[in-house]
N, C-alpha and C positions, 0 to 999 in steps of 0.2 A: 367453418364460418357460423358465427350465432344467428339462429333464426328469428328471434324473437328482439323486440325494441331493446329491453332490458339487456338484453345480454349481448346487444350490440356497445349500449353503451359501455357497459362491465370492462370489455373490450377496451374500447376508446380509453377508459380511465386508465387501464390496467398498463399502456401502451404508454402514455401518459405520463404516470409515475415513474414507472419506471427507466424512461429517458431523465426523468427529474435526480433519478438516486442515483444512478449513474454518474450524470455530471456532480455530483455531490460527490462519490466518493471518490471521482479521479482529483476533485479540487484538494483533497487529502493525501491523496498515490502520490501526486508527483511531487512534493514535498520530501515524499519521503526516500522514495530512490534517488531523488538529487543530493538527500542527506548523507545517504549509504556509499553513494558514486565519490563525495566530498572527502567521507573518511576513506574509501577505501586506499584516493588518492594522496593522505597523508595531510589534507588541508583540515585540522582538527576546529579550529577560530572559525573559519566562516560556517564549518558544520554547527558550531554553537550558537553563530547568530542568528541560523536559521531554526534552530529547538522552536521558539517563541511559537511562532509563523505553525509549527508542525501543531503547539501543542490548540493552538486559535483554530485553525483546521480542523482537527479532533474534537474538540469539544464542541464545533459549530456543526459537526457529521452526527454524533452523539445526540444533539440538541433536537436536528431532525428525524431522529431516530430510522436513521440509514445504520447505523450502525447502534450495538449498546454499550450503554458508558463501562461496562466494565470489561468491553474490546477496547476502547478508547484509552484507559488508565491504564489497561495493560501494555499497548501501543507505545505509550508516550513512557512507562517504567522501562520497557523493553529500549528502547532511542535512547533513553540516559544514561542505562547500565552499558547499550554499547558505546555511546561518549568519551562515557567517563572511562571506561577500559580501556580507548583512544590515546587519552590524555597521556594515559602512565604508560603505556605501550603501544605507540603506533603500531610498529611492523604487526603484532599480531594477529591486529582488526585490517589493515589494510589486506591482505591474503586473505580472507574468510569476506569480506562484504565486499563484495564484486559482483557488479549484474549483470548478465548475461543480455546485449540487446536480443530487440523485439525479434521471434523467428529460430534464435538458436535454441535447440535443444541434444539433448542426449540422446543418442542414437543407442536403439534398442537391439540388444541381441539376440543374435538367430537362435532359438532354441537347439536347433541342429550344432550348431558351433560349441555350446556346450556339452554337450556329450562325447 
């Protein structure tokens, strides 16, 4: 705990912000896993109508500098190249952009079992 006024407040700001950039950069996330979910599901169209909305997100994350714009352009390069490889080949993006909901992960191996 800060003992001093100043570093009480430091505190309070720092608590502050950081709920602020948070909510910023999910207003960005969920854009974009619904984007990944869209192709992985083979619906290429509505993944495209949603680009706009992804790249207004990004740049408005950028802007507050939650994020730097050259995350951002890279973000919004990265979504087109996988689009547009969509486009021409679904099946290949649908198998590779699949998210895993909240909670699953990969189960680590026993050290023991490898030997």
């Amino acid at each position: 705990m800060p003992i001093k006024k100043s570093a009480a407040k430091r505190l309070r700001q720092s608590i502050k912000r950081h709920t602020h950039n948070l909510k910023i950069k999910n207003a960005y996330k969920e854009p974009v896993k619904k984007f990944r979910n869209l192709l992985s599901e083979g619906k290429t169209e509505e993944a495209k109508k949603l680009t706009s909305t992804i790249y207004k997100k990004l740049d408005k994350t950028a802007k507050a500098h939650v994020i730097r714009k050259n995350k951002a352009a890279r973000l919004k390069s990265r979504l087109t190249k996988l689009l547009n490889k969509a486009l021409k080949d679904p099946e290949s993006v649908m198998a590779k952009t699949k998210i895993k909901a909240k909670g699953q992960k990969k189960k680590k191996e026993n050290k023991e079992s490898k030997r």
